[in-house]
C-alpha positions as CSV (number, residue, x, y, z in Angstrom):
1,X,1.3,60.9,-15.8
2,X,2.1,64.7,-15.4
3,X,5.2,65.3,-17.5
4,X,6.0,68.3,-14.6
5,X,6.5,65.8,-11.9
6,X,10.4,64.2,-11.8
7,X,10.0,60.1,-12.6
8,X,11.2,57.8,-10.0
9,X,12.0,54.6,-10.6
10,X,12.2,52.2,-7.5
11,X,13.3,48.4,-7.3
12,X,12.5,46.2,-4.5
13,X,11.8,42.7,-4.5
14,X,9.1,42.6,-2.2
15,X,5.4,43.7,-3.2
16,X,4.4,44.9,0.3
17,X,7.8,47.6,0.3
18,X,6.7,48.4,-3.2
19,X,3.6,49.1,-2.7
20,X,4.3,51.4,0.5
21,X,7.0,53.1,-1.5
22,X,4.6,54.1,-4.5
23,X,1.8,55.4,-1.9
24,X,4.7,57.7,-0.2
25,X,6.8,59.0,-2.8
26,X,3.0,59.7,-5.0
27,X,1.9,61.5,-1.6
28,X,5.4,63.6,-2.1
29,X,3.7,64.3,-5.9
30,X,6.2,62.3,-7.7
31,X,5.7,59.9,-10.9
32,X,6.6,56.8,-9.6
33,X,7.6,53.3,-11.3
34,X,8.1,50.4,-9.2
35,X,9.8,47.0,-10.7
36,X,10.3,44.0,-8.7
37,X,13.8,43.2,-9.9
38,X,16.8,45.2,-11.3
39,X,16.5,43.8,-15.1
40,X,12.7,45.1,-15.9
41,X,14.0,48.6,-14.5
42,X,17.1,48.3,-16.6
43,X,15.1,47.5,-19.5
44,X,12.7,50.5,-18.8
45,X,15.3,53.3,-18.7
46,X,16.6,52.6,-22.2
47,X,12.8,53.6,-23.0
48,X,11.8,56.4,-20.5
49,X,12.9,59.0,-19.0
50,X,13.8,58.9,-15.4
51,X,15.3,61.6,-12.8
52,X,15.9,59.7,-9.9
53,X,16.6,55.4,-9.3
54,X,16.6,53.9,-6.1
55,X,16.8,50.2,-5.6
56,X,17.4,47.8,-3.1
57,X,20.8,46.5,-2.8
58,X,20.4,43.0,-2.0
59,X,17.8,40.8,-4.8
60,X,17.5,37.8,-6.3
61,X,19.3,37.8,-9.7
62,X,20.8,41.1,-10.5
63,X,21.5,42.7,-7.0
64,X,21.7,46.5,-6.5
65,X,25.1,47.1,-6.8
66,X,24.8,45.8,-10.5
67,X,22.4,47.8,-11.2
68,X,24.5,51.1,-10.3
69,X,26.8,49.6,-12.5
70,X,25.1,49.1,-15.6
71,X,23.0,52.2,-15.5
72,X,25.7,54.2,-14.9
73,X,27.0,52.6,-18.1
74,X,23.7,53.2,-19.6
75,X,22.7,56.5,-18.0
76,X,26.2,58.1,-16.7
77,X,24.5,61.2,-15.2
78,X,21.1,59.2,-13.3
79,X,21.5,59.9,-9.6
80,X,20.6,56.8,-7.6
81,X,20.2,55.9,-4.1
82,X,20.5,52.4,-2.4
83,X,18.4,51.0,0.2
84,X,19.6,48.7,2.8
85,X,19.0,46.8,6.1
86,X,21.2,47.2,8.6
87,X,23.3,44.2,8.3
88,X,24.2,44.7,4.5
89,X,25.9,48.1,5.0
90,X,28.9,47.3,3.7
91,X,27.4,46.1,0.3
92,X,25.6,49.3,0.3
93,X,29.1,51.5,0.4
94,X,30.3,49.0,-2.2
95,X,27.2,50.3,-4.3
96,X,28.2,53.8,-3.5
97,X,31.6,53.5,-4.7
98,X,30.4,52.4,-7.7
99,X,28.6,55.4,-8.4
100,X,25.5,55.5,-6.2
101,X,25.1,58.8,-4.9
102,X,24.0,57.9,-1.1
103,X,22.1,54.9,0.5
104,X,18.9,54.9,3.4
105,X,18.9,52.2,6.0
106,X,15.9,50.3,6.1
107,X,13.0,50.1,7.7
108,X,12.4,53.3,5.1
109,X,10.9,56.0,7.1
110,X,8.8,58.8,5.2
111,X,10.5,62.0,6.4
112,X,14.4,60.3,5.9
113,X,13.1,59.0,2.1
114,X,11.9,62.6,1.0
115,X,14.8,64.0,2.5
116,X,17.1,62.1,0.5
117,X,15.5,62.5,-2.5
118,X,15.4,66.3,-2.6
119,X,19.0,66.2,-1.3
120,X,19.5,63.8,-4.3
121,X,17.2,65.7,-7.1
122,X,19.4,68.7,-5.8
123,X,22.7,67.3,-6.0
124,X,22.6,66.2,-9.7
125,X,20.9,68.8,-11.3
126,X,22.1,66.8,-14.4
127,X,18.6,64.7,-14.6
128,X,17.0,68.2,-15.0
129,X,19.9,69.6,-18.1
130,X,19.6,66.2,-19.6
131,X,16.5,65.3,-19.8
132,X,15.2,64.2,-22.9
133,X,18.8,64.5,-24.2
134,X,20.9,61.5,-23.2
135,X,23.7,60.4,-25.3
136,X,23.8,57.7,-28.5
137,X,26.5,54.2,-27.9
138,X,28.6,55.9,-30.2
139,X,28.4,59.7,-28.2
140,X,29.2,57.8,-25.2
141,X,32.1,55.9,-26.7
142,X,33.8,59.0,-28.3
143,X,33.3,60.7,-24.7
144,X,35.1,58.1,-22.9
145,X,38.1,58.7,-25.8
146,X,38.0,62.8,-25.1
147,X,38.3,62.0,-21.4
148,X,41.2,59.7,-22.0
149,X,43.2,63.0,-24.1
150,X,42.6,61.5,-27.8
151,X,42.5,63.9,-30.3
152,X,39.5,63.6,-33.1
153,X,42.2,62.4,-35.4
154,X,42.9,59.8,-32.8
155,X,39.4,59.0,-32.0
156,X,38.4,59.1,-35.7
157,X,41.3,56.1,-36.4
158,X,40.5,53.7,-33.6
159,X,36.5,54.4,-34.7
160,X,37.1,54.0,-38.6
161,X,35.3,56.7,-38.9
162,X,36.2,60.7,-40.9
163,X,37.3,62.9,-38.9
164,X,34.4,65.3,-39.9
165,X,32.1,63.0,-38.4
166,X,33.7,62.6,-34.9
167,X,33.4,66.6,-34.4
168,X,30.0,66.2,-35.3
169,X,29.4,63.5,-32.6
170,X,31.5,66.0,-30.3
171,X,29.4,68.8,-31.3
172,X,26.2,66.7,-30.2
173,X,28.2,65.6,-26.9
174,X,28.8,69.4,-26.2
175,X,25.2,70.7,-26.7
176,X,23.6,67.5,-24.7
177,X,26.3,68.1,-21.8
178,X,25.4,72.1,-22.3
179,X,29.1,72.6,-22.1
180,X,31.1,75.1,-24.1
181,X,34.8,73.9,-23.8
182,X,36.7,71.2,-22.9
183,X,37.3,72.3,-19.4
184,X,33.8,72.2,-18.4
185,X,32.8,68.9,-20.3
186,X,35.4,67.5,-18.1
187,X,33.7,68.9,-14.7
188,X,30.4,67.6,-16.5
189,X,31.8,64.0,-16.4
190,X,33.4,64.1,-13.1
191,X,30.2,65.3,-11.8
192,X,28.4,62.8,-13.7
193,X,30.5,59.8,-12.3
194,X,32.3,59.0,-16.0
195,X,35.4,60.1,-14.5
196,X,37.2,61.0,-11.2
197,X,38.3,65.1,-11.4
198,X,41.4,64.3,-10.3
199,X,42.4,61.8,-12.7
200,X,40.9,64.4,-16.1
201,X,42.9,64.8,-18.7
202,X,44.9,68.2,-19.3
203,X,43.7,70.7,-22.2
């Protein structure tokens, strides 16, 4: 695997989609993962690093749309992108409200599938600041708590934790985001789907 290359991940339940998928985007020079349902990919991205997931939206078991939800619980900053046949658009704009960045109609066509995916590497240039760096249960939790306005008193009370070491964690948050203040770290979120801009917290 060249380490250069940005990883895809792509879920589909059927072999022959998978299969024409890996041929394309590795044509496009991509590293490329395929899984034939949404829990061996979920499982996979707590152990490797990915820059881009698309997925089918409608599967046996855990569907698309679940997926986006838990990664974005898992990874917050992961773009993805939803495929879909014509009749379950409306599914797929439920999975983009719940944090999908964009979804392609299906039958997939080469030139529309590259296009999205630069338009989606480009977009969230947070796979690319990230990488390697993605944030511990406990960074995650004590960002949610900065988004919500708690101070690290606050934070440090409801966590049981000192004070010291919740500005530690926040420190770690800061340097992983690549964020200086406050301001920005709540841009960073927004852009990474934690939070919508309009409803971050004053400073």
């Amino acid at each position: 695997m060249n380490i250069n290359k940005k990883n895809i991940f792509f879920v589909d339940d059927e072999s022959t989609v998978r299969k024409a998928v890996e041929m394309t985007l590795k044509r496009l020079g991509y590293n490329v993962s395929c899984f034939a349902n949404a829990a061996d990919c979920l499982e996979k991205l707590k152990k490797q690093n990915c820059d881009l997931l698309i997925t089918d939206v409608k599967m046996p078991g855990m569907d698309g749309i679940e997926l986006v939800q838990k990664t974005k619980h898992l990874v917050p900053w992961l773009p993805m992108l939803i495929v879909t046949g014509y009749g379950d658009i409306p599914m797929a704009v439920r999975a983009v409200k719940a944090g999908a960045l964009n979804f392609i109609e299906k039958p997939l066509q080469s030139k529309t599938l590259a296009d999205a995916i630069r338009a989606a590497l480009k977009q969230n240039s947070l796979a690319n600041i990230l990488k390697g760096k993605a944030l511990t249960k406990t960074e995650t939790i004590i960002l949610r708590m900065i988004l919500q306005g708690k101070t690290n008193r606050e934070i440090a009370i409801t966590l049981h934790r000192s004070t010291r070491t919740v500005e530690d964690h926040r420190l770690h948050i800061m340097r992983k985001l690549n964020v200086e203040n406050v301001v920005d770290l709540v841009k960073r979120a927004a852009a990474m789907g934690i939070i919508e801009a309009e409803r971050s917290p004053s400073t």
